[in-house]
C-alpha positions in Angstrom: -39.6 -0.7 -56.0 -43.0 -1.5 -56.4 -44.9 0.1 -59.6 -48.7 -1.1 -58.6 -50.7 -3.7 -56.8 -53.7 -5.5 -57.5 -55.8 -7.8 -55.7 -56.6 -11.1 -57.9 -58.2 -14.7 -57.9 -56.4 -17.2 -58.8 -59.0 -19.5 -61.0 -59.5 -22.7 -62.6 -57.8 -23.2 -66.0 -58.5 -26.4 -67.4 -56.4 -28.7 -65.2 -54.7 -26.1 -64.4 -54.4 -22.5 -62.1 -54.5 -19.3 -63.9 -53.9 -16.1 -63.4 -54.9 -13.5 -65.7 -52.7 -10.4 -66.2 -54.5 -7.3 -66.6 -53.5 -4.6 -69.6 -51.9 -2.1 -67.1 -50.3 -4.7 -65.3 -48.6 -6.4 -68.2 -47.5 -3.0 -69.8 -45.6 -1.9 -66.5 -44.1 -5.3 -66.3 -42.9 -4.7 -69.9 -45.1 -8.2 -70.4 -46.1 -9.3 -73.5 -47.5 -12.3 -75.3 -44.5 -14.8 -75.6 -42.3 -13.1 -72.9 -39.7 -15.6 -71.4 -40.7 -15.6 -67.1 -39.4 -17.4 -63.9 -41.7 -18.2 -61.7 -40.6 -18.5 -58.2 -42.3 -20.3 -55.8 -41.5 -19.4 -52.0 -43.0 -19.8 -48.2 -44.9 -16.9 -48.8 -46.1 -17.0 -52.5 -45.3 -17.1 -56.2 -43.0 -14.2 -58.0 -42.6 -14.1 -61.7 -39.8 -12.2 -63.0 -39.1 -11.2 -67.0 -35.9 -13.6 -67.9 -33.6 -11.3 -70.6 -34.6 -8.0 -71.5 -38.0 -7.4 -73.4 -38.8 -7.0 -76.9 -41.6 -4.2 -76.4 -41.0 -2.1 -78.8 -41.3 1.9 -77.3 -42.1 4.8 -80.0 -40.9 7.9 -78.1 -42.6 10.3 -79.8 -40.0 13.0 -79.7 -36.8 13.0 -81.8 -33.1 13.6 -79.9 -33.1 17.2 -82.1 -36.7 17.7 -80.6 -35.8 16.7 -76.6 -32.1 19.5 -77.5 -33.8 22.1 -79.4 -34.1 23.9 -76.6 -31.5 23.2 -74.3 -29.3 25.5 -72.8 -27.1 25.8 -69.9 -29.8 27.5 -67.7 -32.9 25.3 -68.6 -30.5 22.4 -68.4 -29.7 23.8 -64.4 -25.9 23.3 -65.2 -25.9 25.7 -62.4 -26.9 23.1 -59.9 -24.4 20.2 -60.8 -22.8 19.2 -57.2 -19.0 18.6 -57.6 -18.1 15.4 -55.9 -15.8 15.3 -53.1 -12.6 13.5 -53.5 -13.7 11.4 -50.8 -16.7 9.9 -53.2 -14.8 9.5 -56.1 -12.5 7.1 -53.5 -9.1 9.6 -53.8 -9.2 10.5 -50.9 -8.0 9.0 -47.5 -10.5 6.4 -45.8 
């Protein structure tokens, strides 16, 4: 699934190529400075891909008691849970 897209230059970085990762960019990668990458170099281009998790740290700003205070079986839509078929659940006959 693609999050975003952005047109860049690739540029000279010492004796090397860079390619400078905007804010946005980095935060929807879960990027951050020191995060282990692969780059992948194909036919058509260059992907980089996180390699183990990421260490950003995420302060949700509501508490579990805060996201249940709430919560019933009508603002939860219990009422609209589908029931699998036997079929789905592989029971059934194929």
């Amino acid at each position: 699934m693609i999050l975003a897209k952005q047109k860049m230059t690739i540029q000279k970085w010492g004796d090397c190529l860079g390619l400078r990762i905007s804010k946005p960019l980095g935060e929807l990668a879960l990027f951050e400075p020191e995060t282990p990458v692969l780059v992948q170099v194909t036919t058509e281009g260059m992907t980089i891909k996180r390699l183990s998790g990421f260490k950003k740290n995420f302060i949700n700003p509501f508490s579990e008691a805060d996201l249940v205070n709430e919560l019933s079986p009508y603002t939860a839509h219990a009422d609209e849970l589908v029931v699998p078929l036997t079929s789905e659940l592989g029971e059934g006959d194929e």
